[in-house]
C-alpha positions as CSV (number, residue, x, y, z in Angstrom):
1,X,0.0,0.0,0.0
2,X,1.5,3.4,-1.0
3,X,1.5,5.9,1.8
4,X,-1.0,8.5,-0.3
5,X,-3.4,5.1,0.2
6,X,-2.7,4.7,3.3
7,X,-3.0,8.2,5.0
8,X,-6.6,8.8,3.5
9,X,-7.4,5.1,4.7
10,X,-6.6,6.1,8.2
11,X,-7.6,9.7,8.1
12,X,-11.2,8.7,6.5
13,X,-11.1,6.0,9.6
14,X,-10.8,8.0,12.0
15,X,-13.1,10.9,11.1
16,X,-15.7,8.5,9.9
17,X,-15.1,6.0,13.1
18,X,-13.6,8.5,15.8
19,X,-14.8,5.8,18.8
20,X,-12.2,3.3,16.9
21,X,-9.6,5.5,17.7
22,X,-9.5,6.6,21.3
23,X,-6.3,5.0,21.9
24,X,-3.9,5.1,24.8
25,X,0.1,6.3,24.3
26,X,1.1,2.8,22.9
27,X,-2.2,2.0,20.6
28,X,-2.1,5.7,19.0
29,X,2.0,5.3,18.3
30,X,1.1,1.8,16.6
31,X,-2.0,3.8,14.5
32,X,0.2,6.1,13.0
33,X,3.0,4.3,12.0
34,X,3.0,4.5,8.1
35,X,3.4,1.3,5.7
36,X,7.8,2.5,5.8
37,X,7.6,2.2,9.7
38,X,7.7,6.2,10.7
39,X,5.3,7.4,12.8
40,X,3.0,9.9,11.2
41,X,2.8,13.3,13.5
42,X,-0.2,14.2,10.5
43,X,-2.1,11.2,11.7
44,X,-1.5,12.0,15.3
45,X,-3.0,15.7,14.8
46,X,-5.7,14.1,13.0
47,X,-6.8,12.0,16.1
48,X,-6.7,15.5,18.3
49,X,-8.9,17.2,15.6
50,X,-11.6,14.5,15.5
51,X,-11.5,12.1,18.6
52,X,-13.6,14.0,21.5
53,X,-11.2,13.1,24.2
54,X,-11.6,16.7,26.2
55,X,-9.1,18.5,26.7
56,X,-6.6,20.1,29.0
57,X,-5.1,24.1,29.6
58,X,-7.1,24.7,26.5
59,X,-5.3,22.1,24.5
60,X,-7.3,19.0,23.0
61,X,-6.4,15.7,24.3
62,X,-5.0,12.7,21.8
63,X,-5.0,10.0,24.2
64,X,-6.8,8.2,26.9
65,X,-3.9,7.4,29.1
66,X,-0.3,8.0,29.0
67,X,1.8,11.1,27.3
68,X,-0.7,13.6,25.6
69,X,-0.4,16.2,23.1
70,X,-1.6,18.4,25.9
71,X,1.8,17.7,27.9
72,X,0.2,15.8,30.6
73,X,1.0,12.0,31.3
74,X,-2.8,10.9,31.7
């Protein structure tokens, strides 16, 4: 799968499916690691933007436990 494929895959996944995706540290680092084996910092904004995970100082929340875009180890 080409990466192109593979981002909109994911990215359609998780706006379409955003319950799928509230991940902890370890499940959103395995989520966005691309078909090469980088990790994807574009996927990672993407679950911020669309996974309702609240959020913290004003910042929205990517995970459900464990180090968060917000800078807080929930």
């Amino acid at each position: 799968m080409t990466y192109k494929k593979w981002f909109e895959y994911i990215k359609h996944d998780i706006i379409h499916c955003p319950e799928m995706h509230k991940h902890d540290y370890e499940e959103l680092r395995k989520c966005c690691i691309t078909p090469d084996g980088a990790i994807d910092l574009k996927i990672m904004d993407l679950h911020s933007q669309y996974v309702d995970l609240g959020e913290n100082g004003g910042i929205q929340c990517d995970v459900i436990s464990g180090h968060c875009s917000c800078g807080a180890c929930h």
